[in-house]
One Martini backbone bead per residue (centre of mass of N, CA, C, O) as a GRO file, in nm:
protein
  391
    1UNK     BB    1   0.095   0.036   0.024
    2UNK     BB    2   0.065   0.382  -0.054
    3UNK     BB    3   0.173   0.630   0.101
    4UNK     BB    4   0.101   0.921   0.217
    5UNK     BB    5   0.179   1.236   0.120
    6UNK     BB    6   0.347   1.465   0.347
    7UNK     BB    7   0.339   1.802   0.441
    8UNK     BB    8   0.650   1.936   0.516
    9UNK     BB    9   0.684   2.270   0.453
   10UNK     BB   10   0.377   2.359   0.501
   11UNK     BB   11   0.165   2.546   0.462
   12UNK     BB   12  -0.040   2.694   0.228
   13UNK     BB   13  -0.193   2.976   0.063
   14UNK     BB   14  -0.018   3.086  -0.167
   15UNK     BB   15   0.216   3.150  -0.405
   16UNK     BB   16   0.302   3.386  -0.369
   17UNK     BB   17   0.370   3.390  -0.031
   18UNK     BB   18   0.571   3.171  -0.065
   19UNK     BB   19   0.781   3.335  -0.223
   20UNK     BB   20   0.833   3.519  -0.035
   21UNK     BB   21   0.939   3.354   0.199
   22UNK     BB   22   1.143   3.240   0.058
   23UNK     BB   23   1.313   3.482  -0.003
   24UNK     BB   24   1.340   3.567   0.333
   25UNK     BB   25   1.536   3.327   0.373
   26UNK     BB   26   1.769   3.447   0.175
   27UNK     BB   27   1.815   3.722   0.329
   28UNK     BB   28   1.731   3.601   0.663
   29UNK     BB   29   1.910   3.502   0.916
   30UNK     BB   30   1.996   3.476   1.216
   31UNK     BB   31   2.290   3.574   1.132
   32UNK     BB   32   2.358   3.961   1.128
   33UNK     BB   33   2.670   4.073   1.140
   34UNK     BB   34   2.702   3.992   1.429
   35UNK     BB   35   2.406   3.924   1.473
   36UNK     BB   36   2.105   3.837   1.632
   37UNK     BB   37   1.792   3.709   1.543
   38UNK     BB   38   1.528   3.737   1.813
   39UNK     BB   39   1.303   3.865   1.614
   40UNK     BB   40   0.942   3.890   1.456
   41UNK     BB   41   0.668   4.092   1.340
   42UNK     BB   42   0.336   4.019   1.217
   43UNK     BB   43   0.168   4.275   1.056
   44UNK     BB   44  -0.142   4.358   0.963
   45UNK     BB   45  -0.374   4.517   0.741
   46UNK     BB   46  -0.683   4.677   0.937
   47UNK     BB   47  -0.811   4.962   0.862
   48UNK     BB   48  -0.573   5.121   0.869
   49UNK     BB   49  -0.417   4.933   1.074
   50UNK     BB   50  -0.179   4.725   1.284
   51UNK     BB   51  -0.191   4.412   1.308
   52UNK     BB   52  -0.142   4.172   1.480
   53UNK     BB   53  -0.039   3.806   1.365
   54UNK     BB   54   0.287   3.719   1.409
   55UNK     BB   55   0.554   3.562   1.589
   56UNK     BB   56   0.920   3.510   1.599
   57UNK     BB   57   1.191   3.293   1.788
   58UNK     BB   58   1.534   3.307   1.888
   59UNK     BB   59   1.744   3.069   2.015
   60UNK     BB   60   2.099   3.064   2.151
   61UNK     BB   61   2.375   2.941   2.217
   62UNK     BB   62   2.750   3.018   2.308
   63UNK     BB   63   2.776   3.018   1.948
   64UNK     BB   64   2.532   3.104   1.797
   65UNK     BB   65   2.344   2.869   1.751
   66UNK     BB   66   2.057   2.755   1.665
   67UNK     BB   67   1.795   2.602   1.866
   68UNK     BB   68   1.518   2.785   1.857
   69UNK     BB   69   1.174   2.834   1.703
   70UNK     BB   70   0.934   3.025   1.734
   71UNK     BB   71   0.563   3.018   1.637
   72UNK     BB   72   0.295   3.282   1.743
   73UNK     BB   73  -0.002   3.394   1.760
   74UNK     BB   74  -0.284   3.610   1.775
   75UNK     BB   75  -0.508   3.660   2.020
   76UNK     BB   76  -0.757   3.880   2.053
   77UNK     BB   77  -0.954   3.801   2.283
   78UNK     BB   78  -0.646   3.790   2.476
   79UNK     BB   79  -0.392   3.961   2.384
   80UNK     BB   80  -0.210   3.721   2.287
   81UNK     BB   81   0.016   3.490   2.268
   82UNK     BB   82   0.034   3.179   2.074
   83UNK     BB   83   0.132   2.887   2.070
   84UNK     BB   84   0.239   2.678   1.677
   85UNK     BB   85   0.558   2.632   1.668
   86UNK     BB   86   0.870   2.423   1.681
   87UNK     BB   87   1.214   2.425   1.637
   88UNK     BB   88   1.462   2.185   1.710
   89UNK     BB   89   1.821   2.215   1.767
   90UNK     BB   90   2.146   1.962   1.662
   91UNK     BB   91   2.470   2.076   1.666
   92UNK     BB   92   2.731   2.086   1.550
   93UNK     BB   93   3.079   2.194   1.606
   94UNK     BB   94   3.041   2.356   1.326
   95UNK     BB   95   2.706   2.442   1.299
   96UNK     BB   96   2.573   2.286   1.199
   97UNK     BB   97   2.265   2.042   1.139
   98UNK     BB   98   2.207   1.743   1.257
   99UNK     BB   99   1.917   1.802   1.412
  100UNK     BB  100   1.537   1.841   1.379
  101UNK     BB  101   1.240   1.930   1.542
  102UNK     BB  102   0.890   1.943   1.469
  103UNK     BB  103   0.653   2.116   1.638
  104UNK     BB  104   0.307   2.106   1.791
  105UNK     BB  105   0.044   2.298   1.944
  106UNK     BB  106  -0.159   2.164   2.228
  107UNK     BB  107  -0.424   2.309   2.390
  108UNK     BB  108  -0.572   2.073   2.498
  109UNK     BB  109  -0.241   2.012   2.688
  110UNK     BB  110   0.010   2.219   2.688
  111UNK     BB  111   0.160   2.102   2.469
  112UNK     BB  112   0.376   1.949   2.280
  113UNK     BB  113   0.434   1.821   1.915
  114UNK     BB  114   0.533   1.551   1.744
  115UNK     BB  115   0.617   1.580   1.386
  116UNK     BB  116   0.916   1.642   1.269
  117UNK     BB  117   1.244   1.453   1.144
  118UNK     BB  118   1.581   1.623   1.052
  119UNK     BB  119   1.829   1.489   0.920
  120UNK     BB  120   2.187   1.523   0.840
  121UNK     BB  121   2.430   1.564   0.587
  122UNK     BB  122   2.790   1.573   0.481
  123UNK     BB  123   3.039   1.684   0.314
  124UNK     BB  124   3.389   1.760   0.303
  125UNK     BB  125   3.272   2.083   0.275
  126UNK     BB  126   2.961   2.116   0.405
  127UNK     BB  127   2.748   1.989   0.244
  128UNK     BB  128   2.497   1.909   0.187
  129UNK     BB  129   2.329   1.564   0.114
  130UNK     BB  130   2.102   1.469   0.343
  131UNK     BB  131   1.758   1.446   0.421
  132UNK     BB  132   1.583   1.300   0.678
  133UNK     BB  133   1.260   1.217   0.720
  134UNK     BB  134   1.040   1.195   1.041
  135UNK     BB  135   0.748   1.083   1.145
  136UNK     BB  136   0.536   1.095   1.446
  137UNK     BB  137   0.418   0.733   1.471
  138UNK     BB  138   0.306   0.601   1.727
  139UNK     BB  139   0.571   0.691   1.933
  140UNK     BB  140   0.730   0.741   1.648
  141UNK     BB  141   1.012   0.732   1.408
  142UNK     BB  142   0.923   0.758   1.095
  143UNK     BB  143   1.014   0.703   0.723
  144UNK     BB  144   0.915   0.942   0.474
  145UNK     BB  145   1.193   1.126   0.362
  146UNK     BB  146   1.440   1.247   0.111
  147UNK     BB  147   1.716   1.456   0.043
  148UNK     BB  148   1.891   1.527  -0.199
  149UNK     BB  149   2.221   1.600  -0.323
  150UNK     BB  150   2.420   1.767  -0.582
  151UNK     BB  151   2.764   1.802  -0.714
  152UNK     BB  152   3.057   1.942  -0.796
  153UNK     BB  153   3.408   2.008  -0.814
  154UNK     BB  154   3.261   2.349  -0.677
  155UNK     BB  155   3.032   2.257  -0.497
  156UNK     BB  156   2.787   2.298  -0.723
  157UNK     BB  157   2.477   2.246  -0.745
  158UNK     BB  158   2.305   1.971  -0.979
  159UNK     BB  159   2.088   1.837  -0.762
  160UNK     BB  160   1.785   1.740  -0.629
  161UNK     BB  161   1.616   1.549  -0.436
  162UNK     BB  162   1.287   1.389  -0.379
  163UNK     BB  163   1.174   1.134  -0.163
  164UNK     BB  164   0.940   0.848  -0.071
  165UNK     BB  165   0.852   0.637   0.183
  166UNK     BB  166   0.659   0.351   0.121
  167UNK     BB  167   0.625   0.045   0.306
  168UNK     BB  168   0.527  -0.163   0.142
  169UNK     BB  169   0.820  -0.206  -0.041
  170UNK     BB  170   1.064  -0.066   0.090
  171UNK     BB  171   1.110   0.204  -0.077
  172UNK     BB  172   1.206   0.436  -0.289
  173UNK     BB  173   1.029   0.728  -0.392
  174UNK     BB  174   1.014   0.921  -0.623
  175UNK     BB  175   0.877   1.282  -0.661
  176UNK     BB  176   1.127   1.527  -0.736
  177UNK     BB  177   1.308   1.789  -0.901
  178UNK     BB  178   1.639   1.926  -0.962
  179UNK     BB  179   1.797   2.127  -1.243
  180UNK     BB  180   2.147   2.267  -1.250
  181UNK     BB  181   2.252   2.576  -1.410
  182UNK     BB  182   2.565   2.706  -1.405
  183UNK     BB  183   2.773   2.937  -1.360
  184UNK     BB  184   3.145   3.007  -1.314
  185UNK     BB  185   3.078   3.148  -1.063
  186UNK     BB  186   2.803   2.952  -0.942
  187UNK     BB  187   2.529   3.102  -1.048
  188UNK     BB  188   2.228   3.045  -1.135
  189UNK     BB  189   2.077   3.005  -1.429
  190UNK     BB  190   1.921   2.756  -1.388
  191UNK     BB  191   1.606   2.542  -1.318
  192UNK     BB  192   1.484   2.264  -1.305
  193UNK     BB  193   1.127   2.094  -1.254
  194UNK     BB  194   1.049   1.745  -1.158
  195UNK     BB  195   0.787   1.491  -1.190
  196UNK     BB  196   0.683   1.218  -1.085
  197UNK     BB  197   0.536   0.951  -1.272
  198UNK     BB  198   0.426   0.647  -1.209
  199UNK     BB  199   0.274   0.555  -1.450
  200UNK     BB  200   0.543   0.616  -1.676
  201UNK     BB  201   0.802   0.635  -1.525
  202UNK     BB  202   0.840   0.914  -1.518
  203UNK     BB  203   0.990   1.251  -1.569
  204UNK     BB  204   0.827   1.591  -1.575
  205UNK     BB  205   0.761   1.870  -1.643
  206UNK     BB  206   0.717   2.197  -1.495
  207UNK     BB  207   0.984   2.402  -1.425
  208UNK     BB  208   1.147   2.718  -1.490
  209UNK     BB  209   1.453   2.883  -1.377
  210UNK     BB  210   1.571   3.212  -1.448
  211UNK     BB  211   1.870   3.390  -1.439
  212UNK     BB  212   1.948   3.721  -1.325
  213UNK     BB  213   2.230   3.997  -1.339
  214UNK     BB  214   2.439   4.236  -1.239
  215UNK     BB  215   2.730   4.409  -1.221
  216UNK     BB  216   2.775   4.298  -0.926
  217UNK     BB  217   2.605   4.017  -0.886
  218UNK     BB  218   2.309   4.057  -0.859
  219UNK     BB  219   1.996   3.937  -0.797
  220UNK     BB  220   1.745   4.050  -1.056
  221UNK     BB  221   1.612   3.785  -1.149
  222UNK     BB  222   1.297   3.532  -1.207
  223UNK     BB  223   1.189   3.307  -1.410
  224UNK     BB  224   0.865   3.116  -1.463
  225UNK     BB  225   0.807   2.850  -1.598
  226UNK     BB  226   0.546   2.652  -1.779
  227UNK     BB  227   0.454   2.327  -1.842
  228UNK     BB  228   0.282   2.325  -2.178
  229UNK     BB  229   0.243   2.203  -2.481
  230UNK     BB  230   0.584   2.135  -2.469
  231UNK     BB  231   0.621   2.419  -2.355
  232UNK     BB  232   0.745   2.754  -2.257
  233UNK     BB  233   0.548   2.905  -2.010
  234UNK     BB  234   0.480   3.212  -1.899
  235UNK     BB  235   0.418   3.291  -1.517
  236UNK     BB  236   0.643   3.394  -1.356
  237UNK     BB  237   0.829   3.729  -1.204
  238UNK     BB  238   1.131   3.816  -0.990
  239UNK     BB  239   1.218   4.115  -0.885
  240UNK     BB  240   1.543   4.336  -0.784
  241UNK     BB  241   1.630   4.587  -0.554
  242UNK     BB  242   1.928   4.836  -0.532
  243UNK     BB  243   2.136   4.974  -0.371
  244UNK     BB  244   2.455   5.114  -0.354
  245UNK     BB  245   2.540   4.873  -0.143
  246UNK     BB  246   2.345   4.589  -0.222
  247UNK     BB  247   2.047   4.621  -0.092
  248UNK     BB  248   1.800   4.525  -0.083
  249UNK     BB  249   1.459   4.736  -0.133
  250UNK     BB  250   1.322   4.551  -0.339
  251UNK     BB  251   1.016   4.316  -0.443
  252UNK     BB  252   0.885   4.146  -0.717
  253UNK     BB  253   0.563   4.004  -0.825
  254UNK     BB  254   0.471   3.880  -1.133
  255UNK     BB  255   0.231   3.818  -1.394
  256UNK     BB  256   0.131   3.636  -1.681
  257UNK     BB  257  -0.056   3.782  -1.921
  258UNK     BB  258  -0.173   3.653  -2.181
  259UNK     BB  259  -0.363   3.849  -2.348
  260UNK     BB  260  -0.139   4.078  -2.337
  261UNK     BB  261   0.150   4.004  -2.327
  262UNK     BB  262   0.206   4.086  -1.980
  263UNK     BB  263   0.320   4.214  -1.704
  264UNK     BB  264   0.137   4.169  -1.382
  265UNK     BB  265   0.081   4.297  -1.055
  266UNK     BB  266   0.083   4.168  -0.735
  267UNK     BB  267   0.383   4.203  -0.561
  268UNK     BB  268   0.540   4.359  -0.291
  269UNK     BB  269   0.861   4.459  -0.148
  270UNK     BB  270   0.990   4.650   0.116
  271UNK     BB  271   1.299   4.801   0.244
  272UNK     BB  272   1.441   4.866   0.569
  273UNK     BB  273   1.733   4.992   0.735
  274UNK     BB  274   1.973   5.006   0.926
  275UNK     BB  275   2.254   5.163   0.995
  276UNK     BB  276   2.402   4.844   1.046
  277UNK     BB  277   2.272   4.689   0.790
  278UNK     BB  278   2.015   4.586   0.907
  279UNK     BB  279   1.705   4.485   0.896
  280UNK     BB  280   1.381   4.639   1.037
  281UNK     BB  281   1.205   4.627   0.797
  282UNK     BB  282   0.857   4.491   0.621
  283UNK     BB  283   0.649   4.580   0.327
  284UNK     BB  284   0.374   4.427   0.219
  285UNK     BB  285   0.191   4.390  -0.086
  286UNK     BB  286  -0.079   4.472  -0.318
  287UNK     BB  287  -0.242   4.478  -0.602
  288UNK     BB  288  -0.504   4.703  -0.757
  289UNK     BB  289  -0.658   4.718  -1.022
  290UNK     BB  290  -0.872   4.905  -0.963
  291UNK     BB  291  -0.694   5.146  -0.888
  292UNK     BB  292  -0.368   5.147  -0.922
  293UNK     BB  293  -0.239   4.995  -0.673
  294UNK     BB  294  -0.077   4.964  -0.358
  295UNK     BB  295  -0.155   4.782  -0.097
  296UNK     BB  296  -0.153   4.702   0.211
  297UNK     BB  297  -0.087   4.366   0.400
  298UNK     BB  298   0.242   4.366   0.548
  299UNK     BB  299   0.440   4.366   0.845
  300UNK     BB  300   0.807   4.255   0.945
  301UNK     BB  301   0.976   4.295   1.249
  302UNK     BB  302   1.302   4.356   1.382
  303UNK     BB  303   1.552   4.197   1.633
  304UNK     BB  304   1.793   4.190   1.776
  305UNK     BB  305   2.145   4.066   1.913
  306UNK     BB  306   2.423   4.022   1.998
  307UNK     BB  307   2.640   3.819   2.027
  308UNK     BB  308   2.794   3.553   2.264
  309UNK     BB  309   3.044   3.446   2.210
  310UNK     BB  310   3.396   3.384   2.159
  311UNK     BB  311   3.649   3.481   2.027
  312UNK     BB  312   3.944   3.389   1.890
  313UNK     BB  313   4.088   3.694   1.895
  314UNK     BB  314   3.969   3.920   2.085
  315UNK     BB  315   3.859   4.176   1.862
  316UNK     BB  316   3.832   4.444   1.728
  317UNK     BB  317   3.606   4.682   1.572
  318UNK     BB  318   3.869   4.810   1.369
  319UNK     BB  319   3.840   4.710   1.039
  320UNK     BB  320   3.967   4.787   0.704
  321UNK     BB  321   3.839   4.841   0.356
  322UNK     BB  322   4.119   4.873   0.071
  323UNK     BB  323   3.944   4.926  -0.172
  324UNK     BB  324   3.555   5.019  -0.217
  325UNK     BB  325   3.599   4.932  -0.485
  326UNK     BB  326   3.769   4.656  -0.628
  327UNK     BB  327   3.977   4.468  -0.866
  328UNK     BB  328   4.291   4.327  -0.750
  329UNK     BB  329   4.312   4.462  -0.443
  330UNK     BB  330   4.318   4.452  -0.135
  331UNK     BB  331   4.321   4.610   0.211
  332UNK     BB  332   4.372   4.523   0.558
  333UNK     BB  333   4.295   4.685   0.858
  334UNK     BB  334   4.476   4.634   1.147
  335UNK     BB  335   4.632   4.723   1.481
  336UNK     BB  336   4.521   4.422   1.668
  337UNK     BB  337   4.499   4.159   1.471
  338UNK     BB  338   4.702   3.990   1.415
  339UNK     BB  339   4.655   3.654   1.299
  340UNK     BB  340   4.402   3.692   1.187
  341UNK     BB  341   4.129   3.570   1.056
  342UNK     BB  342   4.014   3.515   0.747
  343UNK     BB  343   3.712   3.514   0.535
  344UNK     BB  344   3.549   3.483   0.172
  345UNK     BB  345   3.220   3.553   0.129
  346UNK     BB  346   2.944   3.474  -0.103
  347UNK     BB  347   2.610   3.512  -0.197
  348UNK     BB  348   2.621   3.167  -0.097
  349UNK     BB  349   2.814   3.077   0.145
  350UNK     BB  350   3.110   3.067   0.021
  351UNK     BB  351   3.434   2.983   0.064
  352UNK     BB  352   3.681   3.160  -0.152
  353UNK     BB  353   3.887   3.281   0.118
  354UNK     BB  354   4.198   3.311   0.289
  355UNK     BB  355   4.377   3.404   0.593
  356UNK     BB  356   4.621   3.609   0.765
  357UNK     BB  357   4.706   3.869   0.952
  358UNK     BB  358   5.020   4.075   0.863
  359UNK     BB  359   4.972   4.299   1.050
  360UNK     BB  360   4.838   4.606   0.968
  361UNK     BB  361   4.878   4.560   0.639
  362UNK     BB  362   4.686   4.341   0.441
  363UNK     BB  363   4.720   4.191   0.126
  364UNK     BB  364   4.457   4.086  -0.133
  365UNK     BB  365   4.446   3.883  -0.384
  366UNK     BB  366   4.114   3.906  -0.625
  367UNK     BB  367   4.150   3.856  -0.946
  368UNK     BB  368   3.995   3.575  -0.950
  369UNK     BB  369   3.733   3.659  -0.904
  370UNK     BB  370   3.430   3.777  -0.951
  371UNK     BB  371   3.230   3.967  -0.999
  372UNK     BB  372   3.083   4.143  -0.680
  373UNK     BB  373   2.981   4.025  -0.375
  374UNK     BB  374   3.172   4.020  -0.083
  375UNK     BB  375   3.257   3.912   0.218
  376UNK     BB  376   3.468   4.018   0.531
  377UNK     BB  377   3.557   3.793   0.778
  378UNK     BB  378   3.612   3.765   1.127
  379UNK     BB  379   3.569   3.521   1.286
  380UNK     BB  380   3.396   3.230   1.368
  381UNK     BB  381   3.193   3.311   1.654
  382UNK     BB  382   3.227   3.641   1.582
  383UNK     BB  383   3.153   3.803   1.336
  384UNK     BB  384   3.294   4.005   1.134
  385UNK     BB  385   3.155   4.266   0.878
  386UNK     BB  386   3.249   4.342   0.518
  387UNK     BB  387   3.119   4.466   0.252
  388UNK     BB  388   3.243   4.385  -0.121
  389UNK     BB  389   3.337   4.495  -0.447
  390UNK     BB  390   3.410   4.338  -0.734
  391UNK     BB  391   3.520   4.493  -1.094
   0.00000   0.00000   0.00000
């Protein structure tokens, strides 16, 4: 007998709502730039004014590592907060995630109860290869689905695959999957996604997503085409719109109008930025026909908090990076940091470069680098944070 395939992802409403979703996964994590993210809180916009919609919350250990996360909704009757789901995450030493269980809250225990646990596993340079899905089922955690990636020889991502775990057969099914296409740069220019057909016992197209960049290798667009009578044809296209400094400032999601073969404004967000470039809020807009105006929909405020760990050097904020942009060598400038290791991280979060700081003046040739935007940290559990340009 098949196994009933279970939504590990969470609720959708609707699929703008989830790319929005999506997409501020992209942009925010836990720790943005030596700062722990410790809340969230989504306000609604109801009758000219916000109110309280969900916030969610997040702990972590005495290395910065995330360890819980709960999302919480507002009760209007009662004025308060109510517990709705929460994730305990279990780390390993280098920061990775061992494993993590997903509960959700029973008012009517007063308990949290387990939903799914994911198990993870990485090659050696630190790249997930497997997450196995496990769900909670008669007071044990049974084998649900995993999910598989695919690297080539400069560890960029090249497959990704969903199955699930059938019962009856003891063995996994296709259930999805996705191939990647990147530049040489790393950076994805395109990626299929396909549903597997048990009839056919074969992969059938669904979607594929093409990605632009700008001067400085910013992602500028995703479009997404939607395949139907054997050919791809526009579906939805994600704009993103970046300050001086290249951080997002707007995304848009606009949808294919046949009719009239021309892209119609769906939703959008603003953000806006603390002066320590950090997040501060956004504001989730949707397109409104009748007027030809943009109505407010949902606002999203962040709460920070300095990290709590102890530095590998305990250097002080006082490293600068010049000149910025740069084309051939940058020079890191710090009078007390002699030693301290250095390393540049591309904005998909991988280690491009790394060395130890000689001296009060570090001289780093660049010049292999592609153009684009990159990130120049030091310490290891507490980094501090320079984003800097390749020309």
């Amino acid at each position: 007998m098949k196994k009933e395939t279970q939504n590990i992802f969470g609720t959708r409403k609707n699929k703008i709502t989830t790319v929005a979703v999506l997409f501020m996964c992209l942009i925010f994590s836990s720790n943005s730039f030596g700062q722990n993210l410790l809340s969230q809180i989504a306000e609604n916009w109801v009758d000219g004014n916000w109110k309280n919609y969900y916030r969610s919350l997040y702990a972590y250990d005495n290395n910065n590592h995330l360890i819980n996360y709960q999302n919480q909704t507002w009760d209007v009757s009662s004025n308060t907060w109510k517990n709705f789901i929460q994730d305990i995450y279990v780390n390993n030493s280098n920061g990775t995630v061992n494993n993590s269980i997903r509960q959700d809250w029973s008012s009517g225990t007063n308990a949290w109860n387990n939903q799914f646990r994911y198990v993870h596993s990485y090659n050696s340079a630190g790249a997930e290869l497997m997450k196995v899905v496990e769900a909670w089922t008669n007071g044990n955690w049974q084998t649900s689905g995993r999910l598989l990636s695919t690297y080539d020889n400069n560890n960029y991502m090249t497959h990704y695959l969903y199955q699930t775990w059938e019962t009856g057969t003891n063995s996994w099914q296709n259930f999805f999957q996705y191939n990647y296409v990147n530049n040489a740069n790393g950076t994805i220019n395109n990626y299929t996604q396909q549903n597997w057909d048990i009839t056919l016992n074969a992969w059938k197209n669904t979607l594929r997503m093409t990605h632009t960049y700008d001067v400085a290798g910013n992602l500028q667009t995703i479009v997404t085409e939607a395949w139907a009578n054997d050919s791809w044809q526009n579906s939805y296209k994600q704009v993103y719109v970046y300050d001086g400094n290249n951080y997002v400032i707007n995304y848009q999601f606009q949808i294919w109008d046949v009719s009239s073969n021309t892209w119609k404004n769906s939703s959008q967000i603003n953000y806006s930025l603390n002066p320590d470039e950090t997040y501060s809020h956004y504001i989730y807009q949707m397109w409104d026909n009748e007027t030809n105006a943009w109505k407010n929909y949902q606002r999203v405020t962040y709460t920070y908090g300095s990290t709590l760990g102890i530095d590998n050097f305990n250097y002080r904020k006082d490293f600068t990076v010049y000149p910025n942009p740069a084309t051939n060598n940058i020079t890191i400038k710090s009078e007390d940091n002699n030693g301290a290791v250095y390393c540049i991280i591309d904005q998909l979060g991988r280690q491009v470069l790394n060395g130890r700081l000689n001296g009060s003046e570090t001289v780093v040739d660049i010049d292999q680098l592609s153009k684009g935007a990159y990130f120049i940290q030091m310490g290891q559990e507490k980094p501090q944070t320079i984003k800097i340009i390749k020309q």
